[in-house]
N, C-alpha and C positions, 0 to 999 in steps of 0.2 A: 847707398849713401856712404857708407864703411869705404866702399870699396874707390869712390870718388877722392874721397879724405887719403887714401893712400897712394891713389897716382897726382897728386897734389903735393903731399909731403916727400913723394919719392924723386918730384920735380926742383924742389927746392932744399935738398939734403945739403949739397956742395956750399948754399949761402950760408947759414950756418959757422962763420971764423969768428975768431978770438979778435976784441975790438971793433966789431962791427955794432953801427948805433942803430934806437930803432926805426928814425925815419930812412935812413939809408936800406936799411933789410926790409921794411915795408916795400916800399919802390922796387927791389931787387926782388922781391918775391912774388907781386904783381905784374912786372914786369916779364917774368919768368912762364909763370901760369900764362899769361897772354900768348907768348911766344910757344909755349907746348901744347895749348887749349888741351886736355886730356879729354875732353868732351867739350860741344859747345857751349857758348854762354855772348850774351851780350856783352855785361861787363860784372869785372873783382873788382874788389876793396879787401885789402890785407892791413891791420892792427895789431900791432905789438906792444905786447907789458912786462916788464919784466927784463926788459934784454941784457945778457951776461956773457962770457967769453962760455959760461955755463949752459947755455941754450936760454930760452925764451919761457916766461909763466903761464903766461897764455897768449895763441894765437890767433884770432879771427877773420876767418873769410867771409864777403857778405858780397853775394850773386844776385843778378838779375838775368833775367831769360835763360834760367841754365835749362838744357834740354836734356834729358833721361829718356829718351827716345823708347818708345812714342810722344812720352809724355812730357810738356816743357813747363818748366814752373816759373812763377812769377820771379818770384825772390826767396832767397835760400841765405841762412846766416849759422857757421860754423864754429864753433868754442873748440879748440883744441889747447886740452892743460898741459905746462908740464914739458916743452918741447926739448929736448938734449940731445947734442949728438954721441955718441957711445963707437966706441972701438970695430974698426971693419968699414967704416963711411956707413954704420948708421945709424936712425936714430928711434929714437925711444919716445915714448910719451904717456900720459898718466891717464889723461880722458878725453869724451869727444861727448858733446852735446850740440845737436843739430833742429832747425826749426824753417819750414818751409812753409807757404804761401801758394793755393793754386789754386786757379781759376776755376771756375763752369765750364766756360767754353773748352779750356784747357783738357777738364775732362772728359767734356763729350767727344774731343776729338780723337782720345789716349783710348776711350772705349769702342767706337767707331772701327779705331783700325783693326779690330777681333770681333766684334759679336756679330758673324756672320748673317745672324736670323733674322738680325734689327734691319730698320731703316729710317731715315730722317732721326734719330734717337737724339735728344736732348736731357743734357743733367742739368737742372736747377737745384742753386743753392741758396740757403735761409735759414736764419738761425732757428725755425721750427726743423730743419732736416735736409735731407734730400729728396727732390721730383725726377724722375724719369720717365721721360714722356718718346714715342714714337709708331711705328708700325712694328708686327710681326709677322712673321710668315705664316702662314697657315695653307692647308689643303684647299679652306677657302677662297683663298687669296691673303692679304695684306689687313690686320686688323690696327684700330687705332688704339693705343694702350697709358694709360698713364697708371705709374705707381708709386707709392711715397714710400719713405723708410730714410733708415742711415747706414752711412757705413763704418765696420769695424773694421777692426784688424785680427787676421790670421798669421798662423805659422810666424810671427812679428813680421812679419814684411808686408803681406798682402791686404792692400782696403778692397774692402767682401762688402756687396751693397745687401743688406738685408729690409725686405720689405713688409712694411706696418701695415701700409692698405693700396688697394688698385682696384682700376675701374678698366674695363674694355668695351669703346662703342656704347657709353652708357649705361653697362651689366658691370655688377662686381663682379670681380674673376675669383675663380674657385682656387684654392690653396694650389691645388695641382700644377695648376698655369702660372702661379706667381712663384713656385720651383721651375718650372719651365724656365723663365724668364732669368731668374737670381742665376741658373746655370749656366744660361745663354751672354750673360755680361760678366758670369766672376772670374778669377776676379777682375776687378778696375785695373786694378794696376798694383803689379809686384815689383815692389823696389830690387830687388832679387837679381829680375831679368836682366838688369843694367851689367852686374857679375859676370854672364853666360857671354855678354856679346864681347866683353874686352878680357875675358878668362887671360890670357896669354900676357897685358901689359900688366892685371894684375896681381898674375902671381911674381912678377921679376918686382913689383913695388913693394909686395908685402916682405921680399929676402930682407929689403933694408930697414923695414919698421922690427923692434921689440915691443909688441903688442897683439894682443887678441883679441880682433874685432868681435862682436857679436851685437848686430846691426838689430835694431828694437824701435818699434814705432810706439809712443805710451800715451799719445792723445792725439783727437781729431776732433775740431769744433769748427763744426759747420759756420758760416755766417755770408749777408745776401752778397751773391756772386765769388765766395771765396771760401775756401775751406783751407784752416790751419791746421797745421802735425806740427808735432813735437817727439824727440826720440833720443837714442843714448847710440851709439858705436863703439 
């Protein structure tokens, strides 16, 4: 997500001039973002407060269908404090708070594309937690498996499904098998990975930011068919 925020800022560094008002640098900035998509998205909304020949107090971006491939999220809304342009073309900023929206299905599909062992695998969400329901592979064959639990966050980036109870074909499954499982799906989805795949646009974005990212997920509240984050950059 840090790393979204910086090929975003580093797209719209040049609007940024002396005199410019905020509905005019709204437009210009969305406008902009459109034209570079640094990643997909349906559609932005850019907001400004604050605007001075001095940079902007705060900026917000507010996303629908932005996609973090595999994973594509409902809607996504960006606080950036503090925007200034600084010496060199570029600029500086004070903070970042970011809050994202995403699906079940969304999930199942972001999990899907790795947990090789699964099949038909379904996440259900509800404000008691998370359901994970599907086949596994076995020597057997294909067993049917449902497990409940939630997920956390690791390493700050990664949602880890940890599981509270699971049945297979009927039988509760032995602690052993519901490690099996947690290994075979973790994690869900590391915001992380987004970094590796565009490494190259975003080290040329971060020359022009003065700021140290350090991307942190600090809540996950399940609720039916959605699960919200919340986090700092």
């Amino acid at each position: 997500m840090a790393d979204l925020i910086a090929l975003l800022l580093a797209t719209i560094t040049g609007l940024l001039t002396p005199g410019v008002k905020a509905p005019q640098l709204e437009k210009q900035m969305q406008a902009a973002v459109l034209k570079e998509k640094p990643v997909p998205m349906e559609s932005i909304a850019v907001k400004c407060k604050g605007v001075s020949a001095g940079g902007v107090d705060e900026l917000t971006f507010t996303f629908t269908g932005l996609l973090l491939d595999p994973l594509l999220i409902k809607d996504a809304n960006m606080k950036i404090g503090s925007v200034k342009p600084v010496k060199g073309g570029k600029v500086s900023l004070k903070s970042i708070a970011w809050f994202a929206r995403i699906g079940d299905k969304e999930l199942t599909a972001a999990l899907n594309a790795h947990a090789e062992s699964l099949t038909n695998a379904t996440v259900l969400l509800d404000p008691e937690g998370i359901t994970l329901k599907g086949k596994y592979k076995t020597w057997l064959g294909k067993m049917p498996f449902e497990v409940k639990g939630n997920l956390v966050v690791e390493n700050d980036t990664q949602l880890v499904f940890e599981i509270d109870k699971s049945r297979m074909t009927g039988i509760p499954v032995p602690k052993t098998v519901n490690k099996i499982i947690e290994k075979e799906v973790n994690p869900v989805y590391d915001l992380a990975k987004f970094a590796e795949r565009s490494k190259k646009d975003i080290e040329l974005a971060k020359k022009k930011l003065n700021y140290d990212f350090k991307l942190r997920i600090d809540k996950m509240v399940p609720k039916d068919g959605i699960l919200e984050v919340t986090g700092t950059a």
